[in-house]
N, C-alpha and C positions, 0 to 999 in steps of 0.2 A: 606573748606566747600563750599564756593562761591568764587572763584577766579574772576569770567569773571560776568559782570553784564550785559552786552550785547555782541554780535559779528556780525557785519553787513561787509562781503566779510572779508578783512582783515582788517580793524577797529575792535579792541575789547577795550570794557572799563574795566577796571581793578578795581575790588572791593578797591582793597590797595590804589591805586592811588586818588581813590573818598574822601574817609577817609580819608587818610594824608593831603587832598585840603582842606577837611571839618575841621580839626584838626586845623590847622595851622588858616586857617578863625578865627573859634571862638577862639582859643586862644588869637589871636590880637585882636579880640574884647574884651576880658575880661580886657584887660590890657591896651587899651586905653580909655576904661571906668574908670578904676582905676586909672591911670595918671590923667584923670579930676579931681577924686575927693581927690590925692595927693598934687594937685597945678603944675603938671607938664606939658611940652609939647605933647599935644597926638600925633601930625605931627612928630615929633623928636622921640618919643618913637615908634611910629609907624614903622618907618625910622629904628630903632634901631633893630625892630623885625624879618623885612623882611635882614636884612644883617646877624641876626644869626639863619632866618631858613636856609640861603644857605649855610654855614659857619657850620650848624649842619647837614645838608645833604652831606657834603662832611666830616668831620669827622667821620658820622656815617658809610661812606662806606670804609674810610680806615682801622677805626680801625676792621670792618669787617673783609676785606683782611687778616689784622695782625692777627687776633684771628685764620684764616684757611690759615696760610702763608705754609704750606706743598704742600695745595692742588696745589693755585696760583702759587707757584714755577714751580711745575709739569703742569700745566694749564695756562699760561702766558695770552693766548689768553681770556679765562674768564674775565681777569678783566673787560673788557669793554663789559662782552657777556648782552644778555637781561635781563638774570636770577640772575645773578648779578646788576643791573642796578634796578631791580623788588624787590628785595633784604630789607628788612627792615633796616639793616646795626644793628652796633653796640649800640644803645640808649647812652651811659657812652660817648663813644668816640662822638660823637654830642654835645653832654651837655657839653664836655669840649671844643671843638671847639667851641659851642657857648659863651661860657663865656669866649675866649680869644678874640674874636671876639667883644664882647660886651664890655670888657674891655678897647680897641682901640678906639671904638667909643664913649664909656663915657668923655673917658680923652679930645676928638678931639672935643667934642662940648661941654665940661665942665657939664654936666650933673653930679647930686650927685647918686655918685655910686650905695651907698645900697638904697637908697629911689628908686632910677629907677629898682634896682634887684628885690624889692620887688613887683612893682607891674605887674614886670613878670612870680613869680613865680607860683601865682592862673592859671593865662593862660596857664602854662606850663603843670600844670597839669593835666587841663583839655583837653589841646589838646594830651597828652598822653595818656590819656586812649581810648577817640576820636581814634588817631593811631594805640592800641592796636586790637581793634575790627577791624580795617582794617589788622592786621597782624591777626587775627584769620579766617577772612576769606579766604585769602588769603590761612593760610595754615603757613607759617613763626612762628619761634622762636616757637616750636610745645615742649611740655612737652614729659616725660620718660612715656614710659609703666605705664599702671596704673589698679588695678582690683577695682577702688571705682565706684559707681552707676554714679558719674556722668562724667565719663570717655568720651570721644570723640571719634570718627574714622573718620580719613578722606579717601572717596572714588574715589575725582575725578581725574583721571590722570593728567589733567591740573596741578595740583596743585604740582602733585611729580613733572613733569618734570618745573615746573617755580622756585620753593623754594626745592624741595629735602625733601619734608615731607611724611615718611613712610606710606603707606598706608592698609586698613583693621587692622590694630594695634589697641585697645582701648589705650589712650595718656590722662594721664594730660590736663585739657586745661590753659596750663600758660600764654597764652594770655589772658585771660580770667580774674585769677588772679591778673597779674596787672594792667587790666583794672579796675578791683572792684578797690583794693588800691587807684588807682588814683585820681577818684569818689569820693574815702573816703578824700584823703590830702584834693581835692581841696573843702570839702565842710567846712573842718576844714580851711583851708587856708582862702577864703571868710571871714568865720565869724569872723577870727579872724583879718582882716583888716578892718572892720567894729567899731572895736574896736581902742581907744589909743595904739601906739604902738612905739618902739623904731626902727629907721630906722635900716635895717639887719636883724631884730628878724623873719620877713616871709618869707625871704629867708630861712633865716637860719631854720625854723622850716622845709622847704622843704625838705633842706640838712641832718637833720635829719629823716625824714619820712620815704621817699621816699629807701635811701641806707636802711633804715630796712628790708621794705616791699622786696624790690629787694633783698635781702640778703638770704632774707630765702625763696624765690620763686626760686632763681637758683636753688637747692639744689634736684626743680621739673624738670627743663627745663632737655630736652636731651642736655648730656653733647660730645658728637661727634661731633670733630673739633673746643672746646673752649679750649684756653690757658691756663694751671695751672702754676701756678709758683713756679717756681722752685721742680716741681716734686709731690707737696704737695698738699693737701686735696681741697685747694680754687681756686678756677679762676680768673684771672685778672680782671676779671669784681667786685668781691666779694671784692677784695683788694681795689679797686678802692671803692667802694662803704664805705667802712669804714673808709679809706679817707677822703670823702666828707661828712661824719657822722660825724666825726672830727671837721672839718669847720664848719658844723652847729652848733654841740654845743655852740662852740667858740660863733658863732652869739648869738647866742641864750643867754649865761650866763653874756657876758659880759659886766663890767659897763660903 
């Protein structure tokens, strides 16, 4: 839609770039508000936030690589090109980098696990969907052909040559998509840490939400150049997501 928000000589600002700054921002805001009102360290949790955005910025771009490992093979030089780099990356493969990431530092400064999970997860949300509307500008993570009314076309060359999104097509906007969902967890999430709650149980209700919502939004996204495994009907991402729908229950039910 809008890749370039400005371009002054060769300085351009990047729609994507704006939003993933503004994402990450208030995400850490929401959760070192929430730490106050958990009893925990907002400095330390703060601390904790910024080691698994970088931690989910480099997950997210490997397991990118992996999911179009043909391409990369044949393209070696890509990995490090701009358009890779500008790249949204993989979401799943960030999220698990960051939670091994966060797991490290839990333990190193003795921090209670689920109680500091939890009041990352409202943040997370919201800086996600935050992200999403920067991948839709951007043009990135572009849905399948689509004939419904509210179908998208993206026109501007900028945007095929930085992310590779077909252009004059009517598309799905699944960006878009999981930005609502997001919106939706985090406003569920919120209210329900507002409430009594068992430490895990808001992550965990994350871990459930969220792999639904994504579950059945792939099913829109263009599938050219994601991993299926082993041949079969789901993506690695899909697998992965019911996964982590696993683990939430878990949270979630248990005494």
């Amino acid at each position: 839609m809008h890749p370039e928000i400005l371009r002054i000589g060769s300085f351009t600002l990047h729609s994507y770039g704006v939003l993933v700054a503004l994402a990450f921002l208030s995400g850490l805001l929401v959760s070192s508000r929430l730490a106050r009102r958990a009893g925990l360290d907002p400095d330390r949790v703060s601390n904790l936030g910024i080691y698994a955005a970088v931690a989910a910025i480099v997950g997210a771009k490997l397991f990118l690589i992996g999911a179009d490992s043909s391409y990369y093979r044949q393209n070696p030089g890509q990995i490090f090109s701009l358009a890779t780099l500008q790249a949204g990356g993989v979401f799943f493969g960030g999220l698990l980098a960051a939670l091994a990431t966060g797991t490290w530092y839990l333990r190193r400064h003795r921090l209670p696990a689920l109680a500091t999970l939890d009041v990352f997860a409202p943040g997370l949300a919201l800086g996600h969907a935050i992200g999403r509307l920067g991948c839709f500008l951007a043009g990135c993570c572009w849905g399948k052909p689509a004939g419904v009314a509210w179908a998208v076309t993206f026109t501007k060359p900028v945007a095929r040559e930085l992310v590779g999104v077909p252009l004059g097509i009517p598309l799905h906007p699944a960006q878009l998509y999981e930005a609502a969902a997001e919106a939706v967890i985090f406003g569920l999430l919120w209210r329900r840490f507002q409430t009594p709650h068992r430490a895990g149980s808001i992550l965990g209700l994350y871990l459930v939400l969220y792999p639904v919502f994504r579950f059945g939004i792939e099913f829109l996204r263009d599938s050219a150049g994601q991993a299926m495994l082993l041949g079969g009907p789901l993506s690695v991402t899909q697998w992965i997501a019911l996964g982590l729908a696993g683990a939430g229950i878990y949270l979630v039910v248990r005494r």
